[in-house]
Every structure is written in C-alpha cells, then in structure tokens.
N, C-alpha and C positions, 0 to 999 in steps of 0.2 A: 638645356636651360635649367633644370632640375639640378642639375649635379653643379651649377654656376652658384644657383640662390644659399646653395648647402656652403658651399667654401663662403662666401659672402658669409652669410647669415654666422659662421664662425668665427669668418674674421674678425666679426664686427663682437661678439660675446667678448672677444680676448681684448680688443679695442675697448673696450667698455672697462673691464676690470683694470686694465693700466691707467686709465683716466682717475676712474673711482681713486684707486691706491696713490695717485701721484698726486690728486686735488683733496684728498683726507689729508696727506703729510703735511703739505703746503699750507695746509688753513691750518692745521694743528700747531706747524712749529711756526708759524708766525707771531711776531711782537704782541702781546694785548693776550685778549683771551675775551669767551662772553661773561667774565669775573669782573676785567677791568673794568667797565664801567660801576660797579657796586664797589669797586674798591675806592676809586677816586672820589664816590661822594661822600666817603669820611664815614656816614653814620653805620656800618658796620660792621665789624671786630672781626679778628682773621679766625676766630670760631664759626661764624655764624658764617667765614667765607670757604673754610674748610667744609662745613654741614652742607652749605650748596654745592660746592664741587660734589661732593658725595652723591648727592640725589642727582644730579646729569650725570656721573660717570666719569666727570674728567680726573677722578685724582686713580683711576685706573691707567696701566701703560698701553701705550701708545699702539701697538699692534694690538691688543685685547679691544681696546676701544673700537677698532676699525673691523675687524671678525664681528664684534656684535653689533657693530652698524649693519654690514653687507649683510649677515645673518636676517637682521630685520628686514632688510630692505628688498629682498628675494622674496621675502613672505609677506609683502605689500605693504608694508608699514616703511614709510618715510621717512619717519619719526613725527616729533613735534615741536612745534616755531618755541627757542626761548623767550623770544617779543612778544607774540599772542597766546601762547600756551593753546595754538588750535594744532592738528593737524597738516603738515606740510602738503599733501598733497589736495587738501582742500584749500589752503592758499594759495599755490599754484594754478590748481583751476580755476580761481577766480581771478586771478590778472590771465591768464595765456590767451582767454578769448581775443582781448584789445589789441596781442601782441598778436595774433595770427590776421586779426580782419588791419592790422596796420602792415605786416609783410606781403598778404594776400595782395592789397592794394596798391603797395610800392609796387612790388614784382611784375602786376600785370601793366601800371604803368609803365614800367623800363622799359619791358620786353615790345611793347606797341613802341613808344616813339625810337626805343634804339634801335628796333628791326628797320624802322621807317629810315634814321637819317643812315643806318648805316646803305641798307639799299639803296639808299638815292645817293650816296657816297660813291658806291662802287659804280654805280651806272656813268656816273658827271666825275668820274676819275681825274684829279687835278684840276676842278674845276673850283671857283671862289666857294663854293658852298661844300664842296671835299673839306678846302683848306680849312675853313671855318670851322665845320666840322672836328675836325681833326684839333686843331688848336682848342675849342670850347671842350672835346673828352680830354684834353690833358688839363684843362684848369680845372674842369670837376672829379679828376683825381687827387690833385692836389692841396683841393680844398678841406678845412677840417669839417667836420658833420656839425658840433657844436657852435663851431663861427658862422656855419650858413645858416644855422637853427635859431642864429640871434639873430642875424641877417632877416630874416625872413620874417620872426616876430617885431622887430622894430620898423621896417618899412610898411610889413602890409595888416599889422595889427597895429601898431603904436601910430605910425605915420599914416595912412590912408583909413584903419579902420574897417578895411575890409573884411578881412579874418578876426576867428578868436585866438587870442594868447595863451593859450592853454586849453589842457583837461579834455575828456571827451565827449562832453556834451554840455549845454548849458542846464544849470540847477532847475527842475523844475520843467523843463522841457528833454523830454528825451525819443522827440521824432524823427525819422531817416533823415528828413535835411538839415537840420539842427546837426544831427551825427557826422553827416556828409560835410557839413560846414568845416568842422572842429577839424575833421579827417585831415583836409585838403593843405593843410601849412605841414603835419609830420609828416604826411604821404609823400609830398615833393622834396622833403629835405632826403627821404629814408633811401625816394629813387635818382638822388644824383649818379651818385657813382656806381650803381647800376645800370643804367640809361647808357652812360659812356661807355661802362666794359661790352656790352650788348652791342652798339654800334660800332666799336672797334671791330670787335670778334665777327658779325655779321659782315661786316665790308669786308674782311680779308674773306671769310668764307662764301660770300658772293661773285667775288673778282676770281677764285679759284674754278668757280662754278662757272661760270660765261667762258671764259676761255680753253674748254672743256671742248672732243671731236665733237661729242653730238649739240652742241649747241650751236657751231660751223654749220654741222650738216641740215638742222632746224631751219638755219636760216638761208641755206642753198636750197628746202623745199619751199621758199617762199612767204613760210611761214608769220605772222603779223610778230613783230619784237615783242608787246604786249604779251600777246598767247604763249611765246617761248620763254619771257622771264616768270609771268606766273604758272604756268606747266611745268616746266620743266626745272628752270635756273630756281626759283625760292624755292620749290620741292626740295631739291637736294643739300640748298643753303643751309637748311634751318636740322638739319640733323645734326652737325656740330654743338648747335644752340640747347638741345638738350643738354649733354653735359653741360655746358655753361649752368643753365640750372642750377641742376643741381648741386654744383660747384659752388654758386652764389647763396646759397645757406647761413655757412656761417659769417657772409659778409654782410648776410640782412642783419643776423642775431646779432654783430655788434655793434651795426650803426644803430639798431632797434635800443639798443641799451642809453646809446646817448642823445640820441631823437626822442626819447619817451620821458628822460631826465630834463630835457630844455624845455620841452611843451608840457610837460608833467604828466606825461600819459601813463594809465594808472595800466600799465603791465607789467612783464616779466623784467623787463629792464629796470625797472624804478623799482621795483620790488629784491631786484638784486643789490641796487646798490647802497636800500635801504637795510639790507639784512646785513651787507658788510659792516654799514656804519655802526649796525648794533649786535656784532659778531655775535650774529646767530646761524649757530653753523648746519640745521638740518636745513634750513629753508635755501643755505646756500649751497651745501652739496646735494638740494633735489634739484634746484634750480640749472649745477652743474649736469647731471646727468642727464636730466630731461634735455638740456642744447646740446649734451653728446649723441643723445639719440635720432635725436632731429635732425643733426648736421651727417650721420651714418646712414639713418633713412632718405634723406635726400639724394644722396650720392646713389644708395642703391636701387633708388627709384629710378634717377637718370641712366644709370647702365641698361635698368632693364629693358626702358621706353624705348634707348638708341637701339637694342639689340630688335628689339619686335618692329622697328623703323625703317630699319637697316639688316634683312634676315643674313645678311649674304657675311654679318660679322661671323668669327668661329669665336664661341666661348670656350671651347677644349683648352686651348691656350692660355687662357687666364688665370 
C-alpha cells in the first residue's frame, strides 16, 4: 500500500504541473488581458498602461512569468487578487467553506436516495418503478444545472414562496435553519445528476451482486431475503460506489460553479466566474489548482478506501 500512495502521490505532482503549465498558457494567451478593462475606460494613456503592466509583471515573457508564478507558489504565496488587492489564498478561504458544506450536502443527498431507488431498481427489475426509475436518471442527465436552477427558484421561491431565491442565509439572521433554509433549493439542483449516476451505477452493481453462488446458496440455507440483501448483497454492492465517489468530484466542482452563480451562492464557483469577468489571473489560477487538487485527492481517496474495503485487491499491478 505504501509503494501504491508513492506512484499515486507522483503521479499526481506531475498531474498538477501539466495543469498548472496548460491553465497559465491558456489565461495568458487569451483575447483581453487584466489591462483591458483600464484600457476601455479611456481615462488612461498607454504610459500609465505600460507603468501597470510593469508592476504585475505582464510586460515580462511569457515563460519567465510562469517560473516566477510556480516559484512563488511552491513557497506558499498564491499571489495577490488584481480585484481586491488582498491575498489569493485568503480569498479562497473565505468562499470554499459555502462551496464544501453545498458538495458535502449534495453528495450525501445523491448517495442516500440513488443507493435507495437504485436498490429498489434492482430488486423490482422491469418493474413500473425500474422503468420510472430508469427513464427519470436519463432526463436528469440531460437536463442543464442552470435550467433546473431557474426552475426551482421560480416555482418554489417565486411561485409558492417556499424557499429563498438566493444567497446563503438571510441578512441579519444567520441561524442553522435560516442556513438549512437557503441550503435546500442549490442542495437539490447540485444532487440531480448525481442522484441518477448513483442509482444507475448501484442497480447494475446490485443485480451483479444477487445473482452471485453465495447468494443462491444464502437462500438454499433458508436464510430471510431481508438478512441476505443487507448482509451480504449491499455489503458487496456498495464497493464499486466508492470509486463512483470519488469520480464524482469534478462533476460536483462544476455543477457547484453554476448552481452557486443562479442562487448566488457566495463560493468558489461565483467567485470564479467573478474573477474571469475581471481577469484576475491569480485568483483564477489558485482557484484552478486548488479543483486540481481536490478532484486528484478524491480520486486518490477512493482507490485507497476500495483497496482497505476490498483487501483481496493487488496493488503491485497498478
């Protein structure tokens, strides 16, 4: 297991630098620059736009830029937001919370109801509530995040009044339920197509599992069906589910981005797309790495869970 986390733990350094290097090029040679906008309001002369390149470092070349990005960034320094002139990684800290307790809470919703209908999928195999099933995870694949996001704020905030339309919490009140309140409209949009891939993946991996010898033989000792699908059948079910996990990362991180932009949820998502709007490039290359990290860490969480789950894996081979 030792000699697995070491290949992992490298592959993932080398993962990281190719990201870094390919998401520097890509924001650098892009249209605009964090210039354009001071160019376009006319009131300042290409002296005084030249003096500011100068103090960011852009009228340096393009590979020097990016050596003494990495350079800094090795040595804990992020840099600093062109927008707020604070510290990147203190801006970061201050959205990621809203953006971990809105994944934490999608996630644990998927994984409860799609474990639910996918089990009850597999057991009632072609049954109206399979089909249902089955047809309801392909329209919540297909649906946009943002269409459901309006969906969701115009029937049950605008029309019934249920919910709030935004933000996470109300001004002035900022207690659990209040919070819990605000939670429950991006929570449900964030676990759609979550929910579905979970109940997809569960039914196949449950119908593998039941028609399995020893679950024959379970049921030749007389054994109650009950005691054999939770003994034995969802035992074995739910080890595939790990990977899913961890898999499902970067599919939180970017519905999280446009679920947090429609309800205005003050994380890492709105916070990205505010920094694009005002190409500010440290805040978007820490924000880049930090979801490289997360979506590497996940993964390598999931491997190790299934391996300590599942001892009878061989990681020599990997």
């Amino acid at each position: 297991m030792s000699g697995f986390l070491i290949r992992r733990l490298l592959q993932a350094v080398v993962l990281l630098f190719i990201v870094s290097m390919i998401g520097f090029a890509i924001l650098h040679l892009a249209p605009g620059g964090p210039l354009s906008q001071f160019a376009a309001s006319g009131d300042m002369t290409q002296a005084d736009l030249d003096r500011l390149s100068a103090q960011l470092g852009l009228d340096r070349p393009l590979p020097v830029q990016y050596v003494e990005w990495l350079w800094r960034l090795l040595g804990g320094d992020w840099g600093v937001s062109y927008r707020d002139q604070q510290p990147v990684l203190r801006i970061i800290a201050a959205h990621i919370g809203p953006t971990m307790e809105l994944m934490l809470s999608s996630t644990l919703l998927a994984m409860l109801l799609g474990a639910w209908i996918g089990i009850l999928g597999a057991i009632k195999r072609y049954s109206l509530f399979d089909s249902l099933a089955t047809i309801g995870a392909m329209i919540a694949l297909s649906i946009p995040t943002f269409w459901f996001g309006l969906v969701i704020i115009y029937v049950f905030s605008v029309g019934l009044g249920w919910l709030p339309a935004g933000n996470r919490y109300t001004v002035g009140d900022g207690s659990f339920l209040n919070r819990l309140h605000h939670l429950i409209g991006p929570c449900i949009v964030l676990a759609l197509v979550s929910t579905a891939v979970w109940s997809r993946y569960m039914r196949s991996s449950m119908l593998e599992v039941i028609n399995q010898d020893y679950i024959r033989t379970a049921r030749a000792k007389g054994l109650s069906e009950r005691y054999i699908l939770v003994r034995h059948a969802l035992r074995n079910a739910l080890l595939p589910m790990i990977t899913i996990t961890g898999l499902q990362v970067p599919t939180l991180l970017s519905g999280a981005l446009v679920t947090e932009t429609v309800f205005t949820w003050p994380g890492m998502g709105r916070l990205f797309l505010d920094s694009i709007s005002y190409r500010d490039y440290p805040t978007i290359m820490g924000i880049l790495m930090l979801t490289a990290i997360m979506v590497l860490l996940g993964s390598l969480i999931a491997d190790v869970l299934y391996g300590v789950a599942d001892p009878r894996i061989e990681r020599n081979g990997q």
